[in-house]
C-alpha positions as CSV (number, residue, x, y, z in Angstrom):
1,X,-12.2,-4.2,189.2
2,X,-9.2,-4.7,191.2
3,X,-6.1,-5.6,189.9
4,X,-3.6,-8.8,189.9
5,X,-0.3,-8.4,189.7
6,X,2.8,-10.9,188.5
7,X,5.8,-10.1,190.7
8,X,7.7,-13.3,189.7
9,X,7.8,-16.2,187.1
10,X,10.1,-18.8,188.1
11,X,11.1,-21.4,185.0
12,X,11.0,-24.7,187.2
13,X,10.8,-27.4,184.5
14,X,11.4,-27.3,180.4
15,X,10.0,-29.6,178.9
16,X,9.2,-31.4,175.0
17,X,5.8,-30.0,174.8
18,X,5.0,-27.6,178.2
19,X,7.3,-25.5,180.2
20,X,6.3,-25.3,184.3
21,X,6.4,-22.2,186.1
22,X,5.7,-20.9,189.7
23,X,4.0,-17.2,189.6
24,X,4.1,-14.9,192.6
25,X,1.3,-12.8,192.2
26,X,0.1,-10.2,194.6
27,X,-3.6,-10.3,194.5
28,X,-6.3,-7.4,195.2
29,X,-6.2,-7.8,199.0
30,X,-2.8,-7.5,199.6
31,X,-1.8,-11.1,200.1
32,X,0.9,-12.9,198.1
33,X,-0.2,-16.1,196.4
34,X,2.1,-18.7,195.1
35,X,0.2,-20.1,191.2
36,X,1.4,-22.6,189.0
37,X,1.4,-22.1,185.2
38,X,1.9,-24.4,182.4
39,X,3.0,-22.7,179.2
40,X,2.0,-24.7,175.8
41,X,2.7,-23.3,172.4
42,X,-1.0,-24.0,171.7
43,X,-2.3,-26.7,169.0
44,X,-4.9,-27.8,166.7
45,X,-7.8,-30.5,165.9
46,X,-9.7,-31.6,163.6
47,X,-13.6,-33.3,163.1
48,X,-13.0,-35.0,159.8
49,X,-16.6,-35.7,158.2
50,X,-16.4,-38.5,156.0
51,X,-19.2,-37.9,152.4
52,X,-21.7,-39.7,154.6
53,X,-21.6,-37.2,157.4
54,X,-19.9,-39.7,160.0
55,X,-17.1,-37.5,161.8
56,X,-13.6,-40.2,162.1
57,X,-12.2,-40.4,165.3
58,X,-8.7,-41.8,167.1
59,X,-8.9,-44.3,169.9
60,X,-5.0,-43.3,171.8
61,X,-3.1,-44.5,175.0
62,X,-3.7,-41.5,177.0
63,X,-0.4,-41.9,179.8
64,X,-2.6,-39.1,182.1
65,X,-5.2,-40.9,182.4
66,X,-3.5,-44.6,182.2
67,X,-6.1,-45.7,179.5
68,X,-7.4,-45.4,175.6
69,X,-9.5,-42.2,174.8
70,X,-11.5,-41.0,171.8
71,X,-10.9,-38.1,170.5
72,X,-11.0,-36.0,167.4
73,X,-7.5,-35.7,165.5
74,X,-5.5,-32.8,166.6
75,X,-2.0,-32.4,167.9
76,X,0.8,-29.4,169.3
77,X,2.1,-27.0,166.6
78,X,5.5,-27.2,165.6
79,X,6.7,-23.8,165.8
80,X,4.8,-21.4,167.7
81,X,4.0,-18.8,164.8
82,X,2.8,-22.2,163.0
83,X,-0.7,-21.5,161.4
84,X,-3.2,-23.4,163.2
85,X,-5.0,-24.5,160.3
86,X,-1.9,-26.0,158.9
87,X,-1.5,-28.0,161.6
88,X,-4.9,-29.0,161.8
89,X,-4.3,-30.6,158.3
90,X,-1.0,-31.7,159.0
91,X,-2.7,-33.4,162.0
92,X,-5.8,-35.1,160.1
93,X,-3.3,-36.9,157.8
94,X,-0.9,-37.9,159.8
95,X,-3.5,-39.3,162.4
96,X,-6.1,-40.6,159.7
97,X,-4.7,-41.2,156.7
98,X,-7.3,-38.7,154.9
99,X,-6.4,-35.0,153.9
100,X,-8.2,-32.3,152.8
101,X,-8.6,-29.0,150.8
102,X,-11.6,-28.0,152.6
103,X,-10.7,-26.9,156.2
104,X,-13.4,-24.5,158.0
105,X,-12.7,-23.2,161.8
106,X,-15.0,-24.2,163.7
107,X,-14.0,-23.1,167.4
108,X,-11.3,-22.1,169.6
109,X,-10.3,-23.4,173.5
110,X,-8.7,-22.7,176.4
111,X,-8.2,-26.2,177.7
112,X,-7.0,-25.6,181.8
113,X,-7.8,-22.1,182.1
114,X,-6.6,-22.5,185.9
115,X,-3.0,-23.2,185.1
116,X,-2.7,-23.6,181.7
117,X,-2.3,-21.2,177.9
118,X,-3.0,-23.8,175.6
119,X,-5.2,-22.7,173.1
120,X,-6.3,-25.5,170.3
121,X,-8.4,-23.7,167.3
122,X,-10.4,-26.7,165.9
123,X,-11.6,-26.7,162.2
124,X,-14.1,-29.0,160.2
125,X,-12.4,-31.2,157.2
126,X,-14.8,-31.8,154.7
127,X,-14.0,-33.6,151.4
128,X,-11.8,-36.2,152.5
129,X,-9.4,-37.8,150.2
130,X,-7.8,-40.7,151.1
131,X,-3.6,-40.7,151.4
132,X,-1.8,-42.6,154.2
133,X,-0.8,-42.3,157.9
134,X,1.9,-40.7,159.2
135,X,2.4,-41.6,163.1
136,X,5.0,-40.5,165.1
137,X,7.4,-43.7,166.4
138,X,5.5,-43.4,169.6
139,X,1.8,-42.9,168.5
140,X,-0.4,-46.2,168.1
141,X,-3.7,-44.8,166.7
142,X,-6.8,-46.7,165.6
143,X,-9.5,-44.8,163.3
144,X,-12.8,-45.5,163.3
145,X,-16.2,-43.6,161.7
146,X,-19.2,-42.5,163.9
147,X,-22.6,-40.4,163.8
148,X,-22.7,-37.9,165.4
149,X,-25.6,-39.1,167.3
150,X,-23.5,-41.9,168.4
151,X,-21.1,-39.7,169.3
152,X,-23.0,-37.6,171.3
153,X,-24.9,-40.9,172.9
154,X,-21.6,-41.6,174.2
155,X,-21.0,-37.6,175.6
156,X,-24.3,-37.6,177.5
157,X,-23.0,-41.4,178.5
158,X,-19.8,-40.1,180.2
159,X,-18.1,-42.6,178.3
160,X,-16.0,-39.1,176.0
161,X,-14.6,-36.8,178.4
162,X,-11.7,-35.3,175.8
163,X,-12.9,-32.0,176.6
164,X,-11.8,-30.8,173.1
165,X,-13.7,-33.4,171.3
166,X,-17.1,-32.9,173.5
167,X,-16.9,-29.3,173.0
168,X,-15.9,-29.7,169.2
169,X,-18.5,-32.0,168.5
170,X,-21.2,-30.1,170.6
171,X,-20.2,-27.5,168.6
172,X,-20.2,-29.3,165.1
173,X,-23.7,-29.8,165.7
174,X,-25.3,-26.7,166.8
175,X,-23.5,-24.9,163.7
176,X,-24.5,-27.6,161.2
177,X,-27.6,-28.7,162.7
178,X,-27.1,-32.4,162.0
């Protein structure tokens, strides 16, 4: 297999949560190609099952998109040597208002593999325990219990597109059968 080489990575914007690059990289035929990249410190989610078996979910302003999504709980990690289940915990609670003790990876996934690192390891909280939320100033977050046959109603509907959440909850029930 041929190789791909990076000549050049050009920081061209720092930001809160991604830093922008433009990569020179000489590919296998010779020519030069210009690529962008998106650097992310990576994240984690969450499918919190409730004792019933229905997973909680987060209806969010989305600014990308202009509109409200659903989506399982997850969120960026704070450092990047921050333990992604820790921040999958950290994230359930602070989005939910439930914690637990009982946190079990489930997958991991490249979100943008075209132009973007971010890696989000997904776990499944099971065992809830109810405590309180803990939004940022800028997060408006409704929560709201589902089966995962409605849930995956709405997937083969088009109506959840989060690809984290379809893949997560795709994945939640091939490994648990539900």
């Amino acid at each position: 297999m041929e190789e791909f080489k990076r000549l050049n990575r050009e920081l061209k914007y720092k930001g809160a949560i991604v830093d922008m690059y433009c990569d020179t990289i000489a590919v296998p035929n010779g020519n030069i190609a210009h690529w962008d990249f998106i650097h992310h410190n990576g994240a984690a989610a969450v499918v919190p099952v409730t004792e019933d078996g229905k997973i909680l979910m987060v209806r969010q302003y989305r600014n990308a998109l202009n509109r409200y999504t659903l989506e399982i709980p997850a969120g960026g990690l704070m450092t990047p040597d921050e333990p992604k289940i820790e921040c999958a915990s950290r994230e359930l609670e602070e989005e939910t208002g439930y914690r637990s003790d009982h946190l079990e990876y489930l997958i991991s996934i490249n979100t943008t593999v075209a132009l973007c690192d971010e890696l989000i390891e997904v776990y499944v909280a099971t065992d809830l325990i109810p405590s309180h939320q803990h939004l940022d100033e800028d997060e408006y977050v409704e929560v709201k219990a589902y089966s995962l046959d409605e849930l995956c109603q709405m997937i083969f509907a088009g109506e959840l597109r989060d690809g984290k959440t379809v893949a997560s909850i795709l994945a939640y029930r091939v490994k648990y059968g539900q």
